[in-house]
N, C-alpha and C positions, 0 to 999 in steps of 0.2 A: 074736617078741614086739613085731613095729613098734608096735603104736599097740594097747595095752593097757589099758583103762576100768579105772580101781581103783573098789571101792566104801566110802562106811561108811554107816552108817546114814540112809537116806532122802538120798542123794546116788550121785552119779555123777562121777567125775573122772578127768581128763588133766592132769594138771600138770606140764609138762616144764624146767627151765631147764636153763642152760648158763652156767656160775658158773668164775668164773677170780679167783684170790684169792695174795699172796704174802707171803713171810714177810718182817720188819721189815728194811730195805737193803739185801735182793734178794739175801741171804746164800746160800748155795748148802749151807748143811746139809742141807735134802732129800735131797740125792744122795748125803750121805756115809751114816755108819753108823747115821743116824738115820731113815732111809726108810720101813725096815718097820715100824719105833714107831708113826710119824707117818698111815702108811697106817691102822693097825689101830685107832688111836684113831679118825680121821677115821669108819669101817667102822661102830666101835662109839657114838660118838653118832649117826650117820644111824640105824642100828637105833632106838636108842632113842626115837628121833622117828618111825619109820613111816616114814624117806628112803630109796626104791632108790638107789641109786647104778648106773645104766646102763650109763656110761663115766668112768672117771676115772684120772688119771697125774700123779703127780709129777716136775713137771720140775725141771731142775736149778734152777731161781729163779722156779718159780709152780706152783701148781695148777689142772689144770683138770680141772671135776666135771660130764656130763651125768647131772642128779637129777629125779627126780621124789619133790615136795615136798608131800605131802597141804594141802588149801585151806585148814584149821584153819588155819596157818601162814602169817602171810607170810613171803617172801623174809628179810626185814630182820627179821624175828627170829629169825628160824632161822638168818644167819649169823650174828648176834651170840653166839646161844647155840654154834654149830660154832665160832665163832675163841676167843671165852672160852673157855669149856671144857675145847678141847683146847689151849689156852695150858698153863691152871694142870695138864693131865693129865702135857704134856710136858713142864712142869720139875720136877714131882712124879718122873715118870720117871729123869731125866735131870737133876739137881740140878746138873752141870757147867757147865751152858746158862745159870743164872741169867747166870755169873759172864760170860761171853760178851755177852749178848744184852739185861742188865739185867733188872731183877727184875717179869717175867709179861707183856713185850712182846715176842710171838715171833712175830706177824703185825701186817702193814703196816697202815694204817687202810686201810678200804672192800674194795673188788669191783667184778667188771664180773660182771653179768649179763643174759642177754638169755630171752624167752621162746623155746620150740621149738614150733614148730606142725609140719608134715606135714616140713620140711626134718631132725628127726632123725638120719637117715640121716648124709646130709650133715654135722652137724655130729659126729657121731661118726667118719668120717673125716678130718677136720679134725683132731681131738682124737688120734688116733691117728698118722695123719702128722705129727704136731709132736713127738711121742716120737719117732719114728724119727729125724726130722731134728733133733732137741737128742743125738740118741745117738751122729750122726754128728760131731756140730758136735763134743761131748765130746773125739770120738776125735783131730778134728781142732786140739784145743787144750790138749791133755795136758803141752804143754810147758811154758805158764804157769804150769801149779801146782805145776810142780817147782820144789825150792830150789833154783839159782844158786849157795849157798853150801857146797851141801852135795857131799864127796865129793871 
């Protein structure tokens, strides 16, 4: 699928980014038992926009998304509508979270985004080896998030 032309009417496009986006104090719920919520809301407003989602991984304190994003769209309003969105989706979901994370601020302001031109590849290995390497980092600091008091 490297470099696959979408069409819509009397157009032709490649529109690739590379979007890396985190949740408000670099909280590390992603990784707990809220991950697959969070994935599948993510999944279901890209659908509703016409967003492939190419590569993407929840790490434990960021996301990163390789998308391709139809040109109707810019960037900047299509993450505004993904972070809204799936704000009010996940505390609709998850009513516990208000009380945590204050009431509909469950991602940090802004993003980093960069365009993909022919390097794809490459930054889909990128995006992949940072999961392996937060999975090991994980393994490797399992003892922090134990209680001390407990036991």
């Amino acid at each position: 699928m490297a470099n696959k032309t979408n069409s819509m009417a009397h157009t032709k496009w490649m529109c690739k980014y590379h979007i890396v986006f985190t949740p408000k104090y670099r909280r590390k719920a992603i990784y707990n038992q809220y991950k697959e919520s969070i994935r599948d809301i993510i999944k279901q407003l890209c659908g509703y926009k016409g967003v492939e989602i190419i590569e993407g991984h929840l790490m434990p304190d960021h996301i990163h998304m390789l998308v391709s994003i139809p040109p109707k769209y810019s960037v900047s309003s299509f993450m505004g509508y993904l972070k809204g969105k799936s704000a009010l989706m996940i505390f609709d979901k998850h009513a516990n979270l208000k009380y945590k994370y204050g009431n509909r601020h469950f991602w940090a302001e802004g993003y980093y985004v960069s365009t993909v031109g022919l390097n794809e590849a490459t930054i889909k290995k990128y995006i992949q080896d940072q999961e392996k390497s937060d999975v090991m980092q994980d393994k490797l600091s399992v003892k922090e998030y134990e209680d001390p008091f407990k036991g």
